[in-house]
N, C-alpha and C positions, 0 to 999 in steps of 0.2 A: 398565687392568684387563683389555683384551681382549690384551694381548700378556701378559701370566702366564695367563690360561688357553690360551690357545695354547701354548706353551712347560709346562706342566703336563701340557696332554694328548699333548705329543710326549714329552713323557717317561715319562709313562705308555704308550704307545704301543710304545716300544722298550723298555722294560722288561718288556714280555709278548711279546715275540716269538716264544715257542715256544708259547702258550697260543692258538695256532689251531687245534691238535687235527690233526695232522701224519701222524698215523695210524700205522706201526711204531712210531714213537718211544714208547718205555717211558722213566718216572725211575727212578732208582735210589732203590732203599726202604735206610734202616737194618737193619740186621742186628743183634741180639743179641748180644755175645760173654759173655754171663755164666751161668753153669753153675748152676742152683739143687738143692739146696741149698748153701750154700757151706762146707766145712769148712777147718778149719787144724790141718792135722796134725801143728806141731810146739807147739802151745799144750797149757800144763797144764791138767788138768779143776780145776776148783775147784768142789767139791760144794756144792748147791742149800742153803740154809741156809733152814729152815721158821719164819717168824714166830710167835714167842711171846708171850704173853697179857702184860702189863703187871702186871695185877692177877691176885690167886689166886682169887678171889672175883665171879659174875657182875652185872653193872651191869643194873638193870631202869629203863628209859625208862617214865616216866608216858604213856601214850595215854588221847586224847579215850572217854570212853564211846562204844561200838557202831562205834571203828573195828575192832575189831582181833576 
């Protein structure tokens, strides 16, 4: 048991090697390459199509007396 924690923390060990705080040393961040909004300017418009009532007629929901 004591040679896998040995062997554990040497690996841990040399796995943070540069986490001594080295002082110039910057990481490198991610960068965005993605432009918002995104458009596609060779796509057709296909116009917004407005949902319509099913019935011609309004449906009234029974409520509890003194919710409503």
């Amino acid at each position: 048991m004591t040679i896998f924690a040995v062997v554990a923390l040497a690996a841990v060990g040399v796995g943070n090697g540069n986490a001594s705080g080295a002082g110039d040393a910057t990481t490198p961040r991610p960068r965005s390459t993605v432009h918002y909004p995104i458009h596609f300017d060779d796509a057709p418009t296909v116009p917004i199509r407005k949902p319509q009532p099913t019935v011609s007629y309004p449906i009234r929901f029974p409520s509890a007396k003194g919710q409503r």
